[in-house]
One Martini backbone bead per residue (centre of mass of N, CA, C, O) as a GRO file, in nm:
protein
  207
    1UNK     BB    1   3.144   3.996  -0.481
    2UNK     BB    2   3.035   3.760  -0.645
    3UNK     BB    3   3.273   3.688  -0.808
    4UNK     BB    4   3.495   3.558  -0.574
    5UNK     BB    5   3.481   3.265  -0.608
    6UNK     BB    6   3.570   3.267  -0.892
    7UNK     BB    7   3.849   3.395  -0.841
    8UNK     BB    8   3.995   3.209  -0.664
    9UNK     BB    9   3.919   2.948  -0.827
   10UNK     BB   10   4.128   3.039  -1.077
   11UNK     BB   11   4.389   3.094  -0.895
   12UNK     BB   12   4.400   2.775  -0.757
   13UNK     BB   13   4.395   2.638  -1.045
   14UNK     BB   14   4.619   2.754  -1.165
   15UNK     BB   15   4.845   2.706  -0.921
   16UNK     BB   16   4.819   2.418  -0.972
   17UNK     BB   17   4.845   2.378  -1.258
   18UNK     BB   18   5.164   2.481  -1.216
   19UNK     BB   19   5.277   2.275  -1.050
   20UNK     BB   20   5.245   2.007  -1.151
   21UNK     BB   21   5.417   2.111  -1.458
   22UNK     BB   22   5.632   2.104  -1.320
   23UNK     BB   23   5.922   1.995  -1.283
   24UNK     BB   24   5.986   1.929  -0.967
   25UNK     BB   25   5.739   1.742  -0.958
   26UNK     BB   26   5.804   1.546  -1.123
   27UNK     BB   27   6.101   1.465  -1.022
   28UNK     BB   28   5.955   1.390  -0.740
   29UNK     BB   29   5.781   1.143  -0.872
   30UNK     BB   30   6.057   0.987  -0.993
   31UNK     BB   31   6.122   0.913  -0.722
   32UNK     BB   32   5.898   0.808  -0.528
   33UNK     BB   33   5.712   0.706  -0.818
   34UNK     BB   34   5.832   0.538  -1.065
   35UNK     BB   35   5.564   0.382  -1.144
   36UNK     BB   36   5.388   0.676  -1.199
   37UNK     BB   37   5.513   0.823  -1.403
   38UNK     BB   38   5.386   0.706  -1.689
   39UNK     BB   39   5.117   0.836  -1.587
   40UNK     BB   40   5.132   1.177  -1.517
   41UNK     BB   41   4.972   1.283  -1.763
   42UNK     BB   42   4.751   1.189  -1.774
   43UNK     BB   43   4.643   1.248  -1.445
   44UNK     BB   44   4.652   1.525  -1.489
   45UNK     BB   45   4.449   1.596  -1.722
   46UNK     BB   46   4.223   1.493  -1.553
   47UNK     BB   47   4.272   1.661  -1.299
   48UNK     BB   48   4.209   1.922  -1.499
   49UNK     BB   49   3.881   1.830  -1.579
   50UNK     BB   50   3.797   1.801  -1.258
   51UNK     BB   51   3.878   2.087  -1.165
   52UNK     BB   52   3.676   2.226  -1.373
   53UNK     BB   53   3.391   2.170  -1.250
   54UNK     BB   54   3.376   2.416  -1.044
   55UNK     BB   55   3.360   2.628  -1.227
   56UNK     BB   56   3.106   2.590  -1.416
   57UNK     BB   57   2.942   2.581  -1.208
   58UNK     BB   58   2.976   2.895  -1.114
   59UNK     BB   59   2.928   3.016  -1.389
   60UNK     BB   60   2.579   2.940  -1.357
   61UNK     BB   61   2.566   2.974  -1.019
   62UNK     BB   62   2.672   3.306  -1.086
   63UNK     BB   63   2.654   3.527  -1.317
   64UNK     BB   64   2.500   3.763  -1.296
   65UNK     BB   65   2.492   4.015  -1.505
   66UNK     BB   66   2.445   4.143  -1.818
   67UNK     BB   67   2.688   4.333  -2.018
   68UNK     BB   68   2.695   4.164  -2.346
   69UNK     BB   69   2.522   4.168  -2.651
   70UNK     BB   70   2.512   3.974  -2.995
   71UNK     BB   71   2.373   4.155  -3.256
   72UNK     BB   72   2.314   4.071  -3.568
   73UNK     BB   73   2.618   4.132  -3.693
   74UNK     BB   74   2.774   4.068  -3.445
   75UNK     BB   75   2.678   3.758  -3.441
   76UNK     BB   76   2.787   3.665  -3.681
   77UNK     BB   77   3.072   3.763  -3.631
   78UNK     BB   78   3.127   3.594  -3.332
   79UNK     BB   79   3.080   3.353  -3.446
   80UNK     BB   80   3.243   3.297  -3.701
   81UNK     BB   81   3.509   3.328  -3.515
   82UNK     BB   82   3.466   3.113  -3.333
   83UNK     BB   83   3.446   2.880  -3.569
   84UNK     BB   84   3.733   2.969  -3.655
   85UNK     BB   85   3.851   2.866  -3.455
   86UNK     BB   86   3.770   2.584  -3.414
   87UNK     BB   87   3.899   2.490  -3.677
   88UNK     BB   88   4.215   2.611  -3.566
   89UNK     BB   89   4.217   2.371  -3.337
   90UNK     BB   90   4.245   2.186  -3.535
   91UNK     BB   91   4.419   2.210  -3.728
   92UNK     BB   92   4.679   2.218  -3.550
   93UNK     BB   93   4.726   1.974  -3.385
   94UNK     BB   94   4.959   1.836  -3.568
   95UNK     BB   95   5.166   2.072  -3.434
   96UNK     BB   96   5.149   1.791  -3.204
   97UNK     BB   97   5.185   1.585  -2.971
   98UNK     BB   98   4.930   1.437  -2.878
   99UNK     BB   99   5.051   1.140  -2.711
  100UNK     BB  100   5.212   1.312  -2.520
  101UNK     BB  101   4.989   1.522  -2.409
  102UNK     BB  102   4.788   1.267  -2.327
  103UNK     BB  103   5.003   1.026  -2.212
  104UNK     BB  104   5.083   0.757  -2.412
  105UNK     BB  105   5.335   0.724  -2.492
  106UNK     BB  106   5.431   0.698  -2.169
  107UNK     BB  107   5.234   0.360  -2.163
  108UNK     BB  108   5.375   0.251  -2.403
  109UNK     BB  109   5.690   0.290  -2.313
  110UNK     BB  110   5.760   0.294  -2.044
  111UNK     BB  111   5.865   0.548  -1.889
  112UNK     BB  112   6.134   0.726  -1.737
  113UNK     BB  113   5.959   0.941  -1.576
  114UNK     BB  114   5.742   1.246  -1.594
  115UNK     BB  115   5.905   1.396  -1.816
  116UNK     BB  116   5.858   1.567  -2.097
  117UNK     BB  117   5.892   1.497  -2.491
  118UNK     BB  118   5.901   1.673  -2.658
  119UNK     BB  119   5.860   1.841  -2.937
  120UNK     BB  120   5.988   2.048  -3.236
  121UNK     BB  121   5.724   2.248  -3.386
  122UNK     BB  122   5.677   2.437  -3.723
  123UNK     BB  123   5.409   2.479  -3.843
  124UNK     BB  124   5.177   2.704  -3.980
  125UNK     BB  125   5.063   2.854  -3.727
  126UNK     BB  126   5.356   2.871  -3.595
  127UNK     BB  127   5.458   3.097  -3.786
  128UNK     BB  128   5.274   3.340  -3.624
  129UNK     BB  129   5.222   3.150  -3.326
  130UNK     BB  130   5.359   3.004  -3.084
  131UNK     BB  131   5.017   3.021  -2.973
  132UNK     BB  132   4.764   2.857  -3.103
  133UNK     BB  133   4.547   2.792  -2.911
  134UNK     BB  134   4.539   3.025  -2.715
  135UNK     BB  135   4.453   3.239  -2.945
  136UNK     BB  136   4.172   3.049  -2.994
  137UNK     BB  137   4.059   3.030  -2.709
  138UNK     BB  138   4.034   3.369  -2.686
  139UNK     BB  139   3.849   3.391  -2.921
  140UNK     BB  140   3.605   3.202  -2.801
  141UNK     BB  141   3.581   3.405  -2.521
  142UNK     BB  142   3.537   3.686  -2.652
  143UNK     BB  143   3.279   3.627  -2.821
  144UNK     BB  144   3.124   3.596  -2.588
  145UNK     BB  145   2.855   3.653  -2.408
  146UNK     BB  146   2.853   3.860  -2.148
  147UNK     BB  147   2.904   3.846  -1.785
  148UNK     BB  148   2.958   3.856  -1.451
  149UNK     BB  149   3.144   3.595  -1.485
  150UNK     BB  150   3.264   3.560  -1.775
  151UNK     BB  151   3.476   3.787  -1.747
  152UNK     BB  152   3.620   3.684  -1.533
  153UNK     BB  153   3.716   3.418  -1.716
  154UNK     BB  154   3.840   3.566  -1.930
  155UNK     BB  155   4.059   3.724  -1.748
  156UNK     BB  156   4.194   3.486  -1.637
  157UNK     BB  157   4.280   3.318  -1.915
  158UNK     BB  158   4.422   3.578  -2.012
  159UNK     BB  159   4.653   3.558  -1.782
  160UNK     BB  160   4.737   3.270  -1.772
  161UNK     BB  161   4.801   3.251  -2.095
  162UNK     BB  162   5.043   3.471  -2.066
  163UNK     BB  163   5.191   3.340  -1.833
  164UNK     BB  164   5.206   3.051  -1.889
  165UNK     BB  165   5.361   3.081  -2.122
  166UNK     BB  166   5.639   3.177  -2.025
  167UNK     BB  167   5.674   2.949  -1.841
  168UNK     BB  168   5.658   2.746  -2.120
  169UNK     BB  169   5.947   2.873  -2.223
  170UNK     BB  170   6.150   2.793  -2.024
  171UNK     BB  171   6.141   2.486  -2.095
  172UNK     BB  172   6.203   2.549  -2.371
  173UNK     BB  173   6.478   2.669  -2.371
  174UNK     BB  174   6.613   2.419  -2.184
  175UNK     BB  175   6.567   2.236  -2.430
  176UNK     BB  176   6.619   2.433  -2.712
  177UNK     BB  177   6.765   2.700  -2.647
  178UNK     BB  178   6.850   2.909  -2.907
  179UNK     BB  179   6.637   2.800  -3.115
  180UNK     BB  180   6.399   2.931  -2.920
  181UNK     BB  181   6.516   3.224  -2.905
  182UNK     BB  182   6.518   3.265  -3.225
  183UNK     BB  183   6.196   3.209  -3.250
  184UNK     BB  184   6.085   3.420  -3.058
  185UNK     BB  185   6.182   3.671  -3.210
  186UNK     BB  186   6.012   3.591  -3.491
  187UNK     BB  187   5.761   3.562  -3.311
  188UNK     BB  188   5.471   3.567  -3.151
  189UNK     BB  189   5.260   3.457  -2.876
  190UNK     BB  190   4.941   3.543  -2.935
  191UNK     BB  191   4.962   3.803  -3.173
  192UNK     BB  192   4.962   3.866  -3.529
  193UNK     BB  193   5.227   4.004  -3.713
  194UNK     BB  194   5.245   4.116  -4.023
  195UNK     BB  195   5.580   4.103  -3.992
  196UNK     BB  196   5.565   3.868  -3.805
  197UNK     BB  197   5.740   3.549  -3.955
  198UNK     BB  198   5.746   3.286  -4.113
  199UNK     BB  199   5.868   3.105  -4.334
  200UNK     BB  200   5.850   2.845  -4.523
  201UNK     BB  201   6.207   2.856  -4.584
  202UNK     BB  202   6.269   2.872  -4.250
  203UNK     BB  203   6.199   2.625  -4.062
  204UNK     BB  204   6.466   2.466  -4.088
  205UNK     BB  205   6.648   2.686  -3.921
  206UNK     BB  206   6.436   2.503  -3.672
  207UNK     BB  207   6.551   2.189  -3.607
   0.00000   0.00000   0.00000
């Protein structure tokens, strides 16, 4: 019961940050206030790192006991995968638009309309993984010491990151049919699967 109040506030947090992204409310924007339509995507972006500093300070003002902790060889190597999982969320980002992602976009161009206009691109990491961020930062989630805060939030992050994703295939396959179709068919979304990837003479006919 101690740690109800970060999972309602986890709850709280995923169902606004995903009602925000939806369609139907940047089209609500884009008609209400068409002039703040090119802001949109940054002023999200901003409002969900400021919206997540009250899960942070839950997360270490009521930790919880200690649930398990990596020590000797398991703690090398639960940093190490860490590590390199930080390092292929480098490596990923040229695999997205960040200019898009970041809302700068949409304030060079003066764009009309709050919908973002992503490309469909399918890097190295893509080919083995639908959404390659969310598999390194459930990586990087789950590898550390955990106590009951930490755990409440790394289930809650791989729910959100499980259901998010479904969610966020919805706009895609809306925005590019049958291509994102046949791409979610052969790559997995969220975990590697040695059967199952793209080659790289392949990834051409989804473009």
């Amino acid at each position: 019961m101690d740690q109800l109040p970060l999972a309602l506030a986890w709850c709280a947090y995923a169902l606004l940050h995903s009602l925000l992204a939806g369609l139907a409310v940047k089209a609500a924007v884009t008609r209400r206030w068409p002039g703040f339509a090119p802001w949109y995507r940054l002023s999200y972006n901003v409002f969900a790192g400021v919206a997540a500093l009250p899960l942070v300070w839950l997360l270490y003002a009521i930790p919880g006991d200690s649930l398990w902790a990596w020590h000797g060889v398991w703690a090398w190597l639960a940093n190490g995968l860490a590590a390199a999982a930080v390092a292929s969320l480098l490596i990923a980002s040229p695999g997205y638009d960040m200019d898009e992602f970041l809302g700068l976009r949409q304030l060079r161009g003066g764009r009309e309309g709050a919908v973002d206009h992503d490309s469909f691109r399918i890097s190295t990491l893509h080919r083995f993984v639908r959404h390659p961020w969310y598999s390194f930062s459930l990586v990087i989630v789950w590898t550390r010491d955990m106590n009951e805060a930490m755990l409440v939030s790394a289930i809650a992050i791989t729910a959100y990151f499980v259901i998010g994703s479904r969610y966020e295939e919805r706009k895609l396959i809306a925005a590019y049919g049958d291509t994102y179709r046949r791409y979610r068919q052969r790559v997995p979304a969220l975990v590697p699967l040695p059967w199952k990837y793209l080659r790289r003479d392949e990834t051409d006919g989804f473009r």
